[in-house]
N, C-alpha and C positions, 0 to 999 in steps of 0.2 A: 601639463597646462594648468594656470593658474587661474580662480577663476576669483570675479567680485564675490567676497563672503556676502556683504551687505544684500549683495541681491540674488545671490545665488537660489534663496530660496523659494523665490517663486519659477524654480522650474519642475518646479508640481505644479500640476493643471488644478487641485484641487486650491492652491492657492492664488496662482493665476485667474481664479474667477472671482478674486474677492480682494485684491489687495491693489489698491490703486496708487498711483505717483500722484503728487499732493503741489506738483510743481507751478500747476497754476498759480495756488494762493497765492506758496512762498517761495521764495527764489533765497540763494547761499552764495555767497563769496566768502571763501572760494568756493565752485561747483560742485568738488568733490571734499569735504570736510569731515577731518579725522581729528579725531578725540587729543592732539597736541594741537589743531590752531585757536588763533583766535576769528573767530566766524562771525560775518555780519547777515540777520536776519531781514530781509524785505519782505513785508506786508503788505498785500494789494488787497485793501477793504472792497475794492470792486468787484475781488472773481469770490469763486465759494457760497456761501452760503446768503453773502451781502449783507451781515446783520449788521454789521461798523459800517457799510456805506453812509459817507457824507457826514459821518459822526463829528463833533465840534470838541468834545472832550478827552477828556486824558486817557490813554488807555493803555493797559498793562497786560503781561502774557503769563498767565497760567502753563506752568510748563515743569514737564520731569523730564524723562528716558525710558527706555525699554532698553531693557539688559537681559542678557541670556538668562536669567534667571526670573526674567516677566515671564507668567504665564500664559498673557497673550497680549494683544496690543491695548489693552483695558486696564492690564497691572501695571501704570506708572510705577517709575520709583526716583527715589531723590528728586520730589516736587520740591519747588525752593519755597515758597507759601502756603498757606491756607486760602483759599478760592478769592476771597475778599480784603486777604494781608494784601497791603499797594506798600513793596518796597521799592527802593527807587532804580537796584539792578535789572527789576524787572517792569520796568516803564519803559513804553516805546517813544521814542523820539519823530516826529513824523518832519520829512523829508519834501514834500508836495503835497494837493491835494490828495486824498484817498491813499498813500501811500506812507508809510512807517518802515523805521529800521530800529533794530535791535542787536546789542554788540554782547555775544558768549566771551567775554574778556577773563583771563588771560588765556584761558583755553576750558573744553568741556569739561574735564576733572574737578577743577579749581571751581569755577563757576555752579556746579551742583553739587561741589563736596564730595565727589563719588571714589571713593578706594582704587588705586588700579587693578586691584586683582578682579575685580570688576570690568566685562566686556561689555560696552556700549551698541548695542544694533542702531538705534533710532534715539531722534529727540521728539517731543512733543508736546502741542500747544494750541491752546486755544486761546483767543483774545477777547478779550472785556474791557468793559468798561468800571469805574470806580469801587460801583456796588455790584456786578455781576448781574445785572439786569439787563443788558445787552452783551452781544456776543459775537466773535468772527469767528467762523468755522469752516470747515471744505462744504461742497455739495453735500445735501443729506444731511448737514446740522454733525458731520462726523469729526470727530477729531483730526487734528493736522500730525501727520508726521513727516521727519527729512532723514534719511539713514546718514547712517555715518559710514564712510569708509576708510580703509584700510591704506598708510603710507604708499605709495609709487604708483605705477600705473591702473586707473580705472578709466570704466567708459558707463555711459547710463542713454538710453532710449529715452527721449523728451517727446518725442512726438511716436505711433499716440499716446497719447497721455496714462491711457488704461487699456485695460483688456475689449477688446471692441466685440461687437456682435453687430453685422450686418447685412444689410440685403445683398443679392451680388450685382457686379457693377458699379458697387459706389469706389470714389476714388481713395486711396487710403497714401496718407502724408506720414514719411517716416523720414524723422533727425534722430541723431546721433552724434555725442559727443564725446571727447574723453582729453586725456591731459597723457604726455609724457609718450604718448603712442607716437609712431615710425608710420604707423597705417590703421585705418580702417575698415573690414571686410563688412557687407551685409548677404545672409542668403536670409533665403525665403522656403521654408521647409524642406531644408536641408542641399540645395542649389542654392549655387552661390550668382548674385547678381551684380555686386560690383563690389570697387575699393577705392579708397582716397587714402593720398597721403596727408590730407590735412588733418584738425582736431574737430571738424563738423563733417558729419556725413548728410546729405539730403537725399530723398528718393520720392518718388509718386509714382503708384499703380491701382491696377486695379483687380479683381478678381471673381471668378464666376462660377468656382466647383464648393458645390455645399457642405460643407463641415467645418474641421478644428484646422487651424495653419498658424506655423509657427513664420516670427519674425527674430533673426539673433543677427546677433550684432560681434564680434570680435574686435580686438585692439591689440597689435601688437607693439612690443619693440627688442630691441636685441636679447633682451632677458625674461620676459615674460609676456603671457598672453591672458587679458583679461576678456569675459563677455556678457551681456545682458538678452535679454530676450520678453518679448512680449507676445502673446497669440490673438488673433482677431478668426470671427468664428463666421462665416458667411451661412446666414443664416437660410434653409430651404420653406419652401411654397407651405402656408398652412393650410391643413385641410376643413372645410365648413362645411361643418354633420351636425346634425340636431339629435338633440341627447334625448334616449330613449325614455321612455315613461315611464314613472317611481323614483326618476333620480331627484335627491337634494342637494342646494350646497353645501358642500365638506365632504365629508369622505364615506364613501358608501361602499360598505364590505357586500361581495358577490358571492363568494365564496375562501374555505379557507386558503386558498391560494390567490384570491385576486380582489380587488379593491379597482373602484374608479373614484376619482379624484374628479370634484366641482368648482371652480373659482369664479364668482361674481368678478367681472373687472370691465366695466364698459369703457369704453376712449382709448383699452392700451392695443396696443401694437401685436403682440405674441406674448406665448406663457412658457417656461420648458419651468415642468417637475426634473426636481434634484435632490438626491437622496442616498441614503444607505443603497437602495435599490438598484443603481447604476454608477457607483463609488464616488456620487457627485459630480458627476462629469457631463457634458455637456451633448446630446447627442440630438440627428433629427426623429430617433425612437422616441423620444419622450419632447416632443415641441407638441406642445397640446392642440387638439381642434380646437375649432371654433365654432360657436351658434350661428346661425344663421340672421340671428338679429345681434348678431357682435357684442352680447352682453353678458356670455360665458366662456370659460376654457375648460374645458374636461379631456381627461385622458385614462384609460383602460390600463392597470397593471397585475401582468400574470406573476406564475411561475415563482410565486412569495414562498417562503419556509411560513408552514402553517404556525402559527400562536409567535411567528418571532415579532419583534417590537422592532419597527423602521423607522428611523430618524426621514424627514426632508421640508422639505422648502417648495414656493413657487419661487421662479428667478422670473421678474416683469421687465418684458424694454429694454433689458440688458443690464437694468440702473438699481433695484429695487429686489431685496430680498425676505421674504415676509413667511410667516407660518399662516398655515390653515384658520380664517377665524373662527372654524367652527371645531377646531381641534378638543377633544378630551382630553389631552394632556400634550402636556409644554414640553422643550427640553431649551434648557437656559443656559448662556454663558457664562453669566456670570454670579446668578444667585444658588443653582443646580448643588455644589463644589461643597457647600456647608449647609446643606440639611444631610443630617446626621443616618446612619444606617438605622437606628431604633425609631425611627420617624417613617421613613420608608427605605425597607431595606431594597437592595441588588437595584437601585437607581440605573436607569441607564445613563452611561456616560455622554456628553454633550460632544462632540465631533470637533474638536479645536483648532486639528490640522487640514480642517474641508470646508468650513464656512464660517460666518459671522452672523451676529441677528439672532435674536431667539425663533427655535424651529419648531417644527409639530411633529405628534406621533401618532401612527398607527400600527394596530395589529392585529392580524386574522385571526379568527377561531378563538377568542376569548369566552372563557366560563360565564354563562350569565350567571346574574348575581342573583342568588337563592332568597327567596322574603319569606321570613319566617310570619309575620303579619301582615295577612293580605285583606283582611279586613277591617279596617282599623276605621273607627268614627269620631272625626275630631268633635272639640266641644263647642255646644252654640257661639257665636260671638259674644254674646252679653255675657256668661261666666269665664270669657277668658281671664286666668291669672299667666301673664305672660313672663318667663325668664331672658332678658337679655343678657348675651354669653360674647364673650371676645376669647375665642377658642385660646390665642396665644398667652393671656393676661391671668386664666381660671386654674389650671394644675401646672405644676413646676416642669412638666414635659411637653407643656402646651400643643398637644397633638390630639387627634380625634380620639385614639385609642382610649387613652388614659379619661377622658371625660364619658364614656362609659361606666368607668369602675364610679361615677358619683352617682350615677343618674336615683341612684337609691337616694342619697342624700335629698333632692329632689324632689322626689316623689313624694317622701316624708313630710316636706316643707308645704306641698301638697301642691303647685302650680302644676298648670295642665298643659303648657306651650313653652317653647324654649326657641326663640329668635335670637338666630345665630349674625353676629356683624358678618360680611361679608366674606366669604370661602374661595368665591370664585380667584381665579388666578389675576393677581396683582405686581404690581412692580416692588422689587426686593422679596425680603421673606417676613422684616420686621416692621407691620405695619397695622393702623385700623380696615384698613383695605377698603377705603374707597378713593384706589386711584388704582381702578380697574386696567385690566390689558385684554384679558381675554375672559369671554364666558358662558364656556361652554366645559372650561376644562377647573380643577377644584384646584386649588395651591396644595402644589406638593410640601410646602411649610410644614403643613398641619397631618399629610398622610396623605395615601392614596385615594385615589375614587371609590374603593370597596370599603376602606375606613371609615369614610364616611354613611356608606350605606348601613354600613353594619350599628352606626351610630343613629340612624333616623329607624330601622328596623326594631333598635332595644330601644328607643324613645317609643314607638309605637307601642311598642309590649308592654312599656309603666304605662299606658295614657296619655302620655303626654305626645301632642301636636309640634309639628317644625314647622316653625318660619326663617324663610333667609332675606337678609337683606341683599338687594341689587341696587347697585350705583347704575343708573340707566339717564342719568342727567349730561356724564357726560365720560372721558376715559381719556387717559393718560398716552405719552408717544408710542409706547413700546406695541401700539394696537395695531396688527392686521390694515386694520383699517383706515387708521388714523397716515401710517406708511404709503400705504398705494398711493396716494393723489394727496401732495404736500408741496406746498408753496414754499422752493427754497428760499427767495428773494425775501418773502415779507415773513417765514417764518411759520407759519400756520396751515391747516389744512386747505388745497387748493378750491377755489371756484367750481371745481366740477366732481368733486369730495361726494359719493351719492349720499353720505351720511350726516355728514357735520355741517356744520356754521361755519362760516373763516372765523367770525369774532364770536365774542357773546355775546347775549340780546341784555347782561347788565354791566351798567358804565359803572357800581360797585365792586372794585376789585375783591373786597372778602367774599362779594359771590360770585367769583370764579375760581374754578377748580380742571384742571386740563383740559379740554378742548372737548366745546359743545357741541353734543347732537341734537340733530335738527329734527325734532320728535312731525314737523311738519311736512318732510320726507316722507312718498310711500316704503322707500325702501328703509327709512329707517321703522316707521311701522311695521315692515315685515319681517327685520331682524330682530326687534323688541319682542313681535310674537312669537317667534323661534325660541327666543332663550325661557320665556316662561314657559312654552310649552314643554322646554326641553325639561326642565326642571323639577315641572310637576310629573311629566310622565317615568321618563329614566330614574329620578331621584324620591320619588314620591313623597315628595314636600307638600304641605297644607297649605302654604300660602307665602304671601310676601309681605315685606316692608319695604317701600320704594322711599330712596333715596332724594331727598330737596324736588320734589315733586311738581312744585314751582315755576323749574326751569323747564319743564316739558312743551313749554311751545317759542315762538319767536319775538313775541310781545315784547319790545322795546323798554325797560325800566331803567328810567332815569333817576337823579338825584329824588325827584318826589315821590320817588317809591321804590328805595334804595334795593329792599328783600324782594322785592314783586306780591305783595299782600295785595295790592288791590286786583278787583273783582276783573278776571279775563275769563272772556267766551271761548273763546279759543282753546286755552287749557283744557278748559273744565270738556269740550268734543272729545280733543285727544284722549284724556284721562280715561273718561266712561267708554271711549271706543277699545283702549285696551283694557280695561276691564272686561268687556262681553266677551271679550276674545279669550282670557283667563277662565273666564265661567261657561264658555262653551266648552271647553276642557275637564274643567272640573265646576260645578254647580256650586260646591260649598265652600270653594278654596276662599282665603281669606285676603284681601286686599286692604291695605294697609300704606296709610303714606305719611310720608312726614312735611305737609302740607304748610300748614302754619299760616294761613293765608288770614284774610277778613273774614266776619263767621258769614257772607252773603255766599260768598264760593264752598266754604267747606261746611256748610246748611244744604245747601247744591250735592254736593257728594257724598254727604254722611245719610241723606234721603234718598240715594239710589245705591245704597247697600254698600258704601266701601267705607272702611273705617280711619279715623285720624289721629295722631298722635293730639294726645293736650297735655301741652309741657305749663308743669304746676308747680316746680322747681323751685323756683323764687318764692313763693305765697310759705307751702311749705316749711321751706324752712327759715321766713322767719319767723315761724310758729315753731319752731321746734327749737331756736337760741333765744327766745321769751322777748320779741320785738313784734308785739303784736299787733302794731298800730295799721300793715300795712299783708298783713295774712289772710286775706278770704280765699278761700275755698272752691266759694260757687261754682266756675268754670271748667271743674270736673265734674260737672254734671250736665247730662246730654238737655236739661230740660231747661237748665236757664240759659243754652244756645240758642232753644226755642229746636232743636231736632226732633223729627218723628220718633227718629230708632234711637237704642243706647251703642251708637257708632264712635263714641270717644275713648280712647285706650288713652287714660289718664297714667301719670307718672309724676313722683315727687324726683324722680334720678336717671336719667340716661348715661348713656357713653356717652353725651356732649354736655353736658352741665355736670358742677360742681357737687360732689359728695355731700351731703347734708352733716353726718358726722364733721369731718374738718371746719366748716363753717360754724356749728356747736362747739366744739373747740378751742378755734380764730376767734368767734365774735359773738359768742355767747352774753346774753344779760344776766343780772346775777340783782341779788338785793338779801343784805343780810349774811345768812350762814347758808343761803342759798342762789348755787352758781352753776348754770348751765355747760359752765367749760368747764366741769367737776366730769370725768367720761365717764363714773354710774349715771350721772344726777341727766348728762347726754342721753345715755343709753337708754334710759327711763323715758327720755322724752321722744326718741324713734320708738319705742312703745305704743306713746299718745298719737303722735303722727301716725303709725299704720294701723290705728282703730278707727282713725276717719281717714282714711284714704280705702281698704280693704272692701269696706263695708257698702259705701256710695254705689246703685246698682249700676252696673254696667263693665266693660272692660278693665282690666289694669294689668299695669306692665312694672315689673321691679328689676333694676340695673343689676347685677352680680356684686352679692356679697351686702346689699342694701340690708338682708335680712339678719346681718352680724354686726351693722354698724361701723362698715369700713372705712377709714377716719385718714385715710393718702388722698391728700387733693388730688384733680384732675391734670394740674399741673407739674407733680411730683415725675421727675426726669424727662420732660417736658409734656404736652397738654397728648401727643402721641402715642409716646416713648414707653416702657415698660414699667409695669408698677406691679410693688410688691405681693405677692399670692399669701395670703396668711390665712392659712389652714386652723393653724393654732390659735385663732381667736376662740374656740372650742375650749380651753383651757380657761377662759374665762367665763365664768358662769352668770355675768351678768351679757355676756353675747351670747351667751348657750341661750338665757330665758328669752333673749329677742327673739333670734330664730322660733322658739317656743311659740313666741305668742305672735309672729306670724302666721306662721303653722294653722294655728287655732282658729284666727281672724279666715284664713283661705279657704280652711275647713268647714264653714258655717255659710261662707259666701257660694262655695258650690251645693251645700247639702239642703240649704237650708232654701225653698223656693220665696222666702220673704225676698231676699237680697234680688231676686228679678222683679220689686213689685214696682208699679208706675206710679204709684199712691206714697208717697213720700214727701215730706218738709225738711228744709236745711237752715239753721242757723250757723255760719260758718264766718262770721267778721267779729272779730274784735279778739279778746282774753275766753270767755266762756262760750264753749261751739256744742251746738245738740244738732243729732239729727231724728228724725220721729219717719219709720218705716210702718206704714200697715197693709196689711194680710189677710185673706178668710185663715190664713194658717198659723198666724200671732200676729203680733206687733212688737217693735222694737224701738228704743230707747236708749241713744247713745249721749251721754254727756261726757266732757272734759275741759279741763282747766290748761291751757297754755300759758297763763302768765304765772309769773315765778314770785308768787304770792299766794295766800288761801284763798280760794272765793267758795261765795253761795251762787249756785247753780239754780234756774227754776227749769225744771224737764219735759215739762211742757208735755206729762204723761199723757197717753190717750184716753185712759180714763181709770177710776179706782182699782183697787184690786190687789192680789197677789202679783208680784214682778220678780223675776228672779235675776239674778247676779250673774252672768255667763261666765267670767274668771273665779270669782269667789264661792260659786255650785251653793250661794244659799238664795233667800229670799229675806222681799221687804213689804209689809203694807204699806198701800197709799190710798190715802183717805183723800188727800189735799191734789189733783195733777198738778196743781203747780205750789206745791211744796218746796221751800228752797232744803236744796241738800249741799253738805258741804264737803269740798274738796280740794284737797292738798294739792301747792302745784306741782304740774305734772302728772296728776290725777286722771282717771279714767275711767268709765263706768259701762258694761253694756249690760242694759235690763229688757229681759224678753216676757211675753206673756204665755209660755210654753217655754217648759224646764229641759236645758239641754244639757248635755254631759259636758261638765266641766271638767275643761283642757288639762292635762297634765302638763305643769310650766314651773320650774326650779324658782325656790324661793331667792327672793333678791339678797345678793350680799354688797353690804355698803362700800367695804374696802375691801381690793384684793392688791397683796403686796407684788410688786414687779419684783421686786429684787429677793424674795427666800426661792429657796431652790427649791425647786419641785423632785419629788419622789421618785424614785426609780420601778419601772416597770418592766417585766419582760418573762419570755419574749411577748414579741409586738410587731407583726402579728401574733397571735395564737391560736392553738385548737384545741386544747385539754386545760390548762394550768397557767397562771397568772402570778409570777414571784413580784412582789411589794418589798422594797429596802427603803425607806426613811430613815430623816437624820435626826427625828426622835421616836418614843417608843407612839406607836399605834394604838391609838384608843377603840376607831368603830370606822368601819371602811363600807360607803354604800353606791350602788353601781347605778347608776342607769341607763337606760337605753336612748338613741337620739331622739324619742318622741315625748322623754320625762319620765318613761315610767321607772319606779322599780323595784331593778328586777332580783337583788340581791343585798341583803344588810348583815356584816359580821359584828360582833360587839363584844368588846371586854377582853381585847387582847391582849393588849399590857405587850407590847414586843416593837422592835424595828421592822422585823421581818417576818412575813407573812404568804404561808400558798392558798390560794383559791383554785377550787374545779370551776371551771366555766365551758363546760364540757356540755353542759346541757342546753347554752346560749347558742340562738340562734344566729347564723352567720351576719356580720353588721357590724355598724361602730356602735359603741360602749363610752360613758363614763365611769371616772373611777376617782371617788374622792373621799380622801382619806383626815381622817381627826384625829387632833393627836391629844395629850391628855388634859390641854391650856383650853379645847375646845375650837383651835386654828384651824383652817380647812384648806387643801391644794385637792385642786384636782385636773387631772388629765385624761387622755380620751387613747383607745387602744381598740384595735379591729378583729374582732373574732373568725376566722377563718371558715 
């Protein structure tokens, strides 16, 4: 017996619950079309998704194949465009209202280029419009496919359309078609019901025994016999039990053998879990109860292999296939396949030939995770110096593991908090991750859950505090959530969505970002206090950075308040309501938003204890390219907000604003033989910039790599996209002494209790900035020169005396406090009335040559011995360590080649810079083991 290849393969049930006939959309002439005709496409903008409905404009089909060699119906191949290329083979023609044709001319080979040795299964297509801002798709927003079949006789099942699930008693309509057939046969699980000799079969019945039932179809004629088949699943009586007490929703382990499963889902019909657990299939074991207020499905699963990992899904309605939202970990179709075994290894594999969708995992009798620091006390708010990290962008294996091996680096530099962009699990694997999917489970991108942990654990052990940022504004399609109650018609999530908004409350497209939640929701309240709970307690994070903060209520901002800055009550309820709810958890957890609003609202929240980004970006730096006309300061400080508390976590650099270096660089001022796009003369000047920024009491936060002078716009392979990790700016010793005198600046800010005082003056506009701090403990006296000329400073000392130098470890009288003193631009001064131990910070070198070739080292790592090869002879080789000091000076070598013991250095990175006998210097950096 012969059968249809094309459709052969959904007589697996595990495919039969997921792969639908697309026939509504699109209709074929011919019905049956093989890879020799020429094929004409109809398009009805009416059925599917309706996104083309009543469209007026041109519109074009996006379109490949799936060939035995696609991985699943997600790997197009031989696409004839780029999404938004409008050629004119692939423009539809329209025919009538709402309806369009499209002509495969001279045939499928020809028309996508495709090799014959190449087998064709399916074409597919989605329709657009010009710019791919609108779209026709099947139900579900899913892509369209038409299979191709095979020359002579086939038959295909048109009605029903898909695999059904229904109550019993309903009436079930079966057609059937074929070409070149003698007859017709239909049974009905496995009994045969009738035949025709024509090329349409019709039938109607109905049915009332509960479970799985096959529909197949035959075709024959004197040579061959083709057939199709479909199953429809008559669905049995749910049972309504009210779940015992301690359960939540998501998945709640019983024991190592048994797990119940919770599903939030009010309005829908029935629930059946599908899983590894019952090989995907469809049974009335597993059609879940129900509450008794029909606003839950739960169901009991035994008889698990203890610690094994189970793939499954809920199946909703019969329509809707969704993972757990409260899952720990994802298992994905299509980003799962390239995270690498060194990332996380023995991944479990994704299910390819049993469902579609991304699914969730569980598994019993999992290891809790061992904390090696269970007492850990983060630091006040006011001395935070905060590290923001974009895990993927920070080490060349962008994975949790490997940012451990820095955390020394770190510590050194001296910040006490490290706010991670977002972990949680996100759409793709390459992204900044705020287009959330789920979060409850971490992105396998970066590593596993224990990765992580092990990674907040060795943060704990330096001191240093975590913060994560969450996207809680709003989340991307691939959500749980977002799935269950969606509006195929207009697109968006539906009316009775317990979480979302259909639109968003801004008519400014730049502030929207996937589909908004409706923070005005109790339910979305109760999900929001789930996920911070979950985070501080499972992960024991210190706190948060929330996400465009702004958007957290439904306040309508129009053109006259494009961002939503102006002052809402509303907001500002929700805000502090889930704030109390973070600090009945944890008392000291740190609450953090990136608000940005009018200082009336965020004077409001910064006075009820939650802190606020103050982006100072722009001011900054154009004090640091010597355009000083338009550089004040002031507004990193909590007291010219008029704030009680020091609740502003100031920043010259985020992830979202432009690197300071590149703009020194781009659009530096210059005057004379002095030019700020010179990168020492830059360098010098992030110097100046982080002695008034560091200092100002209160919060502050520094971007990754701010402390080396990172000089790759935000733009560099687009404003997302990945940018370069340059480790080796170490090699440079005028980005060694920034670091340096970071370092120093963060060191005096936590050591030193002047830097909390509330008794403080700022002169911060114009070319010359002072700041004057007093103390019962000193006073301090910070002046500097931003413009790119000499000036006289007056310092406006607090009064006579001995003042000492904090870089320069000497001293000066002052007779006069406001003695002008003068200083070079780019100049910088910090004078304390109490002598502090002056910073170890490498002395400035004015040029270093890009182009000589640096010295050979090795090995590198090391643990005893250090071989030095230069391409001229060695004069004097001196080492230091990453904090300046050092820790070793050779002299008088007279040689190319040279062994050192470092045998006695303590494990760490090292410099190594070597002079040759011109008095030239290179130097490189190597890790003692």
């Amino acid at each position: 017996m012969k059968y249809n290849k094309a459709r052969i393969l959904i007589l697996s049930l595990s495919l039969l619950l997921f792969n639908k006939i697309e026939a509504q959309v699109v209709t074929t002439e011919p019905a049956f079309p093989t890879v020799n005709n020429t094929i004409t496409i109809i398009f009805d903008a009416t059925k599917g998704d309706e996104g083309l409905k009543d469209f007026t404009g041109d519109i074009y089909a996006h379109t490949g194949v799936i060939t035995e060699k696609s991985s699943s119906e997600s790997d197009w191949k031989y696409v004839i465009a780029e999404w938004t290329e409008n050629i004119s083979k692939a423009k539809l023609t329209q025919i009538s209202t709402n309806i369009y044709q499209l002509k495969i001319t001279p045939n499928i080979l020809e028309y996508y280029d495709i090799p014959e040795i190449d087998e064709v299964l399916k074409m597919t297509f989605v329709f657009r419009n010009e710019d791919g801002s609108k779209t026709g798709r099947d139900i579900g927003g899913k892509d369209i496919f038409i299979d191709i079949y095979q020359s002579g006789i086939n038959v295909n099942i048109l009605l029903p359309q898909h695999d059904l699930i229904i109550p019993d008693g309903q009436n079930i309509k079966v057609q059937a078609v074929s070409n070149e057939a003698d007859s017709i046969l239909l049974f009905i699980d496995n009994t045969r019901i009738l035949s025709t000799d024509n090329d349409t079969l019709n039938y109607e019945f109905s049915d009332i025994i509960a479970g799985k039932h096959w529909i197949k179809v035959f075709a024959k004629n004197n040579t061959d016999t083709v057939a199709d088949s479909v199953y429809y699943y008559i669905r049995g009586e749910i049972i309504v039990q009210d779940l015992p007490d301690g359960f939540a929703d998501g998945i709640n382990y019983i024991d190592e053998n048994t797990v119940t499963l919770v599903l939030f889902a009010p309005n829908k019909q029935f629930v059946y879990a599908i899983g590894d657990f019952n090989n995907w299939e469809l049974s009335e074991q597993y059609l879940m109860k129900k509450t008794t207020d029909d606003n839950r499905y739960w169901i009991t699963i035994d008889n698990l292999i203890s610690n094994k990992e189970y793939i499954f899904q809920y199946f909703i309605d019969g329509e809707v296939k969704i993972a757990d939202p409260y899952t720990d970990k994802t298992s994905n179709p299509w980003n799962d396949k390239y995270i690498s075994d060194d990332i996380y290894p023995d991944l479990i594999q994704y299910p390819t030939d049993k469902t579609t969708e991304v699914a969730s995992v569980f598994q019993t009798a999992q290891t809790p995770f061992n904390w090696q620091t269970k007492d850990f006390t983060p630091p006040n708010k006011e001395d935070l110096v905060i590290y923001e990290l974009l895990v993927r962008d920070y080490t060349s294996n962008r994975d949790f593991k490997t940012i451990r091996d820095t955390l020394n680096y770190l510590k050194t530099l001296g910040v006490n908090a490290i706010e991670f962009m977002p972990v949680n699990e996100f759409e793709g694997n390459d992204s900044w991750g705020y287009n959330p999917a789920f979060y409850f489970a971490v992105d396998k991108a970066y590593g596993s859950k224990e990765d992580f942990k092990r990674l907040i654990d060795e943060c704990h052990k330096n001191g240093m505090a975590v913060i994560i940022d969450l996207v809680l504004n709003h989340t991307y399609g691939q959500s749980p959530m977002v799935r269950m109650y969606w509006d195929d018609t207009n697109n968006r999530p539906a009316t009775d969505n317990p979480w979302y908004n259909q639109q968003s409350n801004f008519t400014n497209a730049d502030a929207q970002w996937g589909y908004d939640l409706n923070h005005e929701s109790v339910e979305t309240q109760k999900f929001v206090d789930s996920v911070n709970s979950y985070w501080l307690t499972q992960y024991h994070v210190d706190g948060f950075r929330f996400d465009f903060t702004k958007g957290f209520s439904n306040t309508i901002h129009g053109s006259e308040d494009p961002w939503g800055g102006n002052y809402d009550v509303n907001r500002i309820a929700i805000l502090k309501r889930m704030s109390d709810k973070i600090w009945q958890i944890k008392n000291n957890a740190y609450v953090i938003f990136e608000h940005l609003s009018e200082n009336s609202e965020e004077t409001e929240l910064a006075n009820y204890g939650i802190m606020l980004w103050g982006n100072l970006n722009y001011n900054y730096n154009e004090a640091t390219m010597g355009w000083t006309g338009s550089s004040d300061f002031l507004w990193i400080s909590y007291k010219e907000r008029g704030w009680s508390t020091p609740n502003v976590i100031g920043y010259m650099e985020s992830h979202d604003e432009e690197r300071l270096m590149y703009r020194n660089l781009q659009y530096g001022n210059f005057t004379g033989d002095y030019n700020t796009k010179e990168i020492n003369t830059a360098l010098r000047r992030m110097e100046l910039a982080a002695t008034f920024f560091l200092t100002i009491p209160g919060p502050k936060m520094i971007w990754q790599f701010g402390e080396l002078g990172y000089d790759y716009s935000i733009d560099y392979n687009g404003r997302v996209g990945k940018k370069p990790i340059n480790w080796d700016y170490f090699d440079n010793q005028n980005r060694l002494r920034l670091y340096q005198v970071y370092s120093a600046l963060i060191k005096i800010k936590k050591e030193q209790s002047v830097f909390r005082s509330t008794d403080y003056s700022l002169s911060l506009v114009g070319a010359k900035k002072i700041i004057n701090i007093n103390s019962s403990s000193m006073d301090v006296t910070i002046i500097g020169n931003f413009g790119v000329e000499e000036n006289s400073i007056d310092p406006s000392f607090q009064k006579p005396g001995k003042w000492y130098d904090y870089f320069a470890g000497d001293s000066i009288g002052v007779n006069d406090p406001h003695g002008l003193i003068k200083l070079e631009a780019g100049e910088y001064k910090i004078y304390t009335t109490k002598k502090l131990t002056a910073p170890n910070v490498v002395t400035r070198i004015n040029s270093i040559s890009n182009g000589s070739k640096l010295f050979q080292i090795y090995p590198n790592p090391t643990t005893n011995s250090l071989h030095l090869n230069n391409d001229k002879e060695i004069n004097r080789i001196v080492i230091h360590n990453i904090i300046g000091s050092q820790v070793k000076e050779v002299n008088d070598i007279n040689s190319q080649l040279i062994d050192i013991n470092v045998s006695d250095f303590q494990s760490g990175l090292y410099f190594v810079s070597v002079y040759d006998k011109s008095g030239k210097v290179k130097t490189r950096k190597f890790t003692k083991k």
